[in-house]
N, C-alpha and C positions, 0 to 999 in steps of 0.2 A: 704315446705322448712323449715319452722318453726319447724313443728315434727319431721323432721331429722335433726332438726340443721345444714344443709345445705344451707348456704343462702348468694348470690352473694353480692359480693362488692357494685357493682352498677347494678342499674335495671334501662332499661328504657321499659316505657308505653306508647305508640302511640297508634295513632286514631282520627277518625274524634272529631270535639268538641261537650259535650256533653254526650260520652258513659260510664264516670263516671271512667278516670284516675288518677285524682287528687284524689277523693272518692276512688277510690281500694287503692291506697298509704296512706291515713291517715286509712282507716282500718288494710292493712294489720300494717302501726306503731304501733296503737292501740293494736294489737294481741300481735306483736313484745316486746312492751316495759311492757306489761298488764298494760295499763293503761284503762280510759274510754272513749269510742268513744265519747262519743257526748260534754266532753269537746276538743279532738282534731278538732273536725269537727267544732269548733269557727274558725279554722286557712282557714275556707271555703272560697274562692275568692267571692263566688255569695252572699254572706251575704250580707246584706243593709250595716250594717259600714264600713265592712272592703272594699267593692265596694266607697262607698263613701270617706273612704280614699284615695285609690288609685287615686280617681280622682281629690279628693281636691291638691296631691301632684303635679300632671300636670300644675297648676300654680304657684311651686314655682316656684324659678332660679334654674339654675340647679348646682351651687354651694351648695347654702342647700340640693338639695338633694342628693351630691355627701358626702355631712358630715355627714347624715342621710341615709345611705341604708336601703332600703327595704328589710324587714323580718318579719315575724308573728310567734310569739311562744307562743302558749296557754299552754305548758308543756317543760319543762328546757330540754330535749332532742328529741324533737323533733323542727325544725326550716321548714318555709316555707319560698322559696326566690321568688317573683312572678316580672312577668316585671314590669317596671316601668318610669314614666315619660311621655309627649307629644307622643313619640315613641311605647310607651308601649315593651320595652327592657330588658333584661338582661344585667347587667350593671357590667363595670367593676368592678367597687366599690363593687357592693354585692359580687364578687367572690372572693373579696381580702377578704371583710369578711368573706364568707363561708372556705377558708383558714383560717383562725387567730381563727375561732370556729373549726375546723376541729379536732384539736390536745387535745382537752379539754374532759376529761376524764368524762363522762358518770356520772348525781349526784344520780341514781338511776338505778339500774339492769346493766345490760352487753355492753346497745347498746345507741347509738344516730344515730336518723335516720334526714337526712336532703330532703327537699323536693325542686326540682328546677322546676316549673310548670310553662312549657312551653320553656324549651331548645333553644329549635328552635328559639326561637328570642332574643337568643345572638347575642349582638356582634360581632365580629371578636378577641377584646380585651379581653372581656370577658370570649368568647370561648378558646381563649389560656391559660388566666386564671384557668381555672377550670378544663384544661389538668393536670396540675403539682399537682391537689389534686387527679385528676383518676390515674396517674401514681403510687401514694405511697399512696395511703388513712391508715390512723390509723388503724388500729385491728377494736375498739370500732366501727367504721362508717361506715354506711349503707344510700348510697346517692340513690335517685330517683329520675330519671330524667322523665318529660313527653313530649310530641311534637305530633303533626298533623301529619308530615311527617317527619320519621327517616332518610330520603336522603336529608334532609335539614342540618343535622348536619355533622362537618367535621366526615373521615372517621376514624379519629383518636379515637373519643371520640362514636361512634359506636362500634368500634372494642374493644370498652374495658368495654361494658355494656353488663349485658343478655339481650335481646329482649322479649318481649309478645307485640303482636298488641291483640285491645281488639274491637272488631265488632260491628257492631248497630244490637241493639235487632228485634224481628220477629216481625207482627204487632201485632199476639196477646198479646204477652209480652207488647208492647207499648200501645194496647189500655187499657189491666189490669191498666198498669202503671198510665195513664192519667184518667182512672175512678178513682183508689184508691185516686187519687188528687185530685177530682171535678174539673179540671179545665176545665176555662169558654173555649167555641168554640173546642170544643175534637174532631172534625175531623181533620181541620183545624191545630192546631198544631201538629197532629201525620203525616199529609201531609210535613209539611213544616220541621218535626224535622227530618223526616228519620230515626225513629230508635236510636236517639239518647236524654236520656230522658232527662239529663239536660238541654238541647237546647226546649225540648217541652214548660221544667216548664219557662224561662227565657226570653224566645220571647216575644217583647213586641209586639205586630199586628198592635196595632193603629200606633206604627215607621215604623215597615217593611210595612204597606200600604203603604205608604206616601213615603220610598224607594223607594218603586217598580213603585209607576206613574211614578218618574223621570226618573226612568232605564229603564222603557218602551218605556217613552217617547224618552232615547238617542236610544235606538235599533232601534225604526221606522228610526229617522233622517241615523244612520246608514244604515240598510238596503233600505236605498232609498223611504219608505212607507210615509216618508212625509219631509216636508222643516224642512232648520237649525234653521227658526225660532219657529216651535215646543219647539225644545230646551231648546233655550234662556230662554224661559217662565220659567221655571223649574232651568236655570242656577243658578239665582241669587237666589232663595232659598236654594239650596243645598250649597251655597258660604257662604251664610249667618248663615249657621246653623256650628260655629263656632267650638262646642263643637263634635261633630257628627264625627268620624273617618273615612277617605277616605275606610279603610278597611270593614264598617260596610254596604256604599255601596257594593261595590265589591262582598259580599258574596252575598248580592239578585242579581248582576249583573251573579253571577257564576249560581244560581237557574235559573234562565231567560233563560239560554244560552242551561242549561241540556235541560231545557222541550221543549227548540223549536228542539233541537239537538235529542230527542225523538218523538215528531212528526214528523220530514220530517225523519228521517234514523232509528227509532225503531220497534220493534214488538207490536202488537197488544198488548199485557200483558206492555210492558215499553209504550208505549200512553194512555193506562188510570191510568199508577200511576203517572200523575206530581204534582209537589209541590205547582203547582199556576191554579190549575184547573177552579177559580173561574173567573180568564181570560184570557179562553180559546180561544174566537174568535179571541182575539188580538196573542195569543202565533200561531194560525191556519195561520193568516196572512201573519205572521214575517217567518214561516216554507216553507211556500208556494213562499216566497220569494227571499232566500239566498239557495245559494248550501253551500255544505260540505265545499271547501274550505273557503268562507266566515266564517263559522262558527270556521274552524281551527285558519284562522287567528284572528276571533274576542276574542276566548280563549288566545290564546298566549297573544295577548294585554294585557287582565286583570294579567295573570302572572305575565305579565313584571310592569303595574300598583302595584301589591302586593308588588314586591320588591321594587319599587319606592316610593311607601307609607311609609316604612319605612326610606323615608329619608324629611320626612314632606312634599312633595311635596302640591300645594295649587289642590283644589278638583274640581274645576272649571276649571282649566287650562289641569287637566287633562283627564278629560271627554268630554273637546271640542276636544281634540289632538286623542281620541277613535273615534269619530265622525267621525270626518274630512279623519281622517288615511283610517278607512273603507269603506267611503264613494265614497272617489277618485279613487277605484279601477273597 
């Protein structure tokens, strides 16, 4: 697009987390504006600072941080708008900003490229927001939008981007990936990243264990494999781990569900690639247990958890309502 000088208004880049959407956007900017990648690649969300900021901002009020919107700009025309807050959102506020920078003439070469990583967890405010700059965008601006799921965004602001979905790499890709990194346990996170390398390099194992006993532990109660006071045991850890995203369960909750949902109903080839190989007798159990529908409805649940997470729902009250819900039936 570059070499022909053909190159869309707005671009969005979907994909599982991890396959390196944010990474293709600050490259292709880098091409874009010639400047030098690896000072844009400071605007990286997984960086230690700029990760620590984001989290330090989750305790202000949310009045400061409605007067201070979130954005990173390691280079005067290019801007990153990342979610932000307890929510981890797209917020109105950044998009009135991302408008009021919109009109602002380029202080170097042709273009200003704006980065909105992670779409999908706008607003409703926000999302209408950032309609009225898709509608008329400036000449000079070249927005990039990223998201998990493009049918998460209204149909408006789809219709008005180009598309590329961007896939998880093959394993041999993956394991090159994780040798060239030395990173420590390299089966183990090419298991659990799928393919997706960001995700290999960023998992922390000693968190996601310590997930995953909980989320085990609520499936058995679920599935009927043992009493609700299993649970409890586990409740009041995960309650107390204040800082911990109900969504950060969730994701090993969705890993759990694939690999039992691959033992009782997959082929031979999808039963020996799961994510949580290491515990298998307990995933053998749980399989052995629950039919298809179980498992239908135990998905929908966590859905419907996803969307509810984003309205700070508390993390205990809603994995006992998962329990109980599946349990009753």
């Amino acid at each position: 697009m570059i070499r022909r000088d053909r190159i869309p208004q707005t671009l969005l880049l979907s994909g599982p987390e991890g396959v390196g959407k944010a990474t293709l956007a600050r490259r292709f900017a880098a091409e874009l504006l010639q400047y030098d990648a690896p000072k844009i690649d400071q605007d990286d969300l997984s960086l230690e600072a700029n990760a620590t900021l984001i989290a330090d901002r989750e305790k202000w009020p949310a009045d400061k941080r409605n007067e201070d919107p979130l954005v990173f700009g390691s280079h005067p025309d290019f801007l990153t708008f990342p979610p932000d807050g307890p929510l981890r959102q797209i917020t109105i506020q950044q998009m009135r900003l991302l408008k009021d920078r919109a009109p602002l003439k380029p202080l170097k070469g042709s273009w200003r490229v704006f980065l909105i990583d992670g779409i999908d967890r706008a607003n409703p405010q926000a999302a209408n927001s950032l309609l009225k700059t898709l509608e008329e965008p400036p000449p000079h601006l070249i927005l990039i939008l990223t998201a998990r799921n493009p049918y998460d965004l209204l149909p408006t602001i789809r219709s008005r981007a180009v598309p590329f979905r961007l896939g998880r790499l093959r394993e041999e890709d993956m394991r090159a990936f994780i040798q060239a990194r030395n990173l420590d346990q390299p089966e183990r996170r090419q298991a659990l990243a799928e393919g997706a390398p960001g995700l290999a390099v960023s998992i922390d194992l000693e968190a996601y264990d310590r997930r995953r006993t909980a989320m085990l532990a609520l499936l058995k109660v679920a599935g009927g494999l043992a009493g609700f006071d299993t649970w409890l045991k586990h409740a009041d850890s995960v309650a107390a781990r204040r800082t911990e995203k109900l969504e950060s369960y969730l994701e090993v909750l969705y890993s759990l569900l694939e690999d039992i949902m691959r033992l009782a109903h997959g082929s031979s080839a999808l039963r020996k690639a799961l994510r949580n190989n290491d515990v298998r007798p307990e995933l053998d159990a749980l399989a052995g247990r629950v039919d298809f529908e179980w498992l239908r409805r135990a998905i929908a649940r966590v859905d419907e958890l996803v969307e509810l997470g984003r309205r700070n729902i508390q993390k205990s009250i809603a994995f006992d309502a998962f329990a109980a819900g599946l349990r009753s039936r």
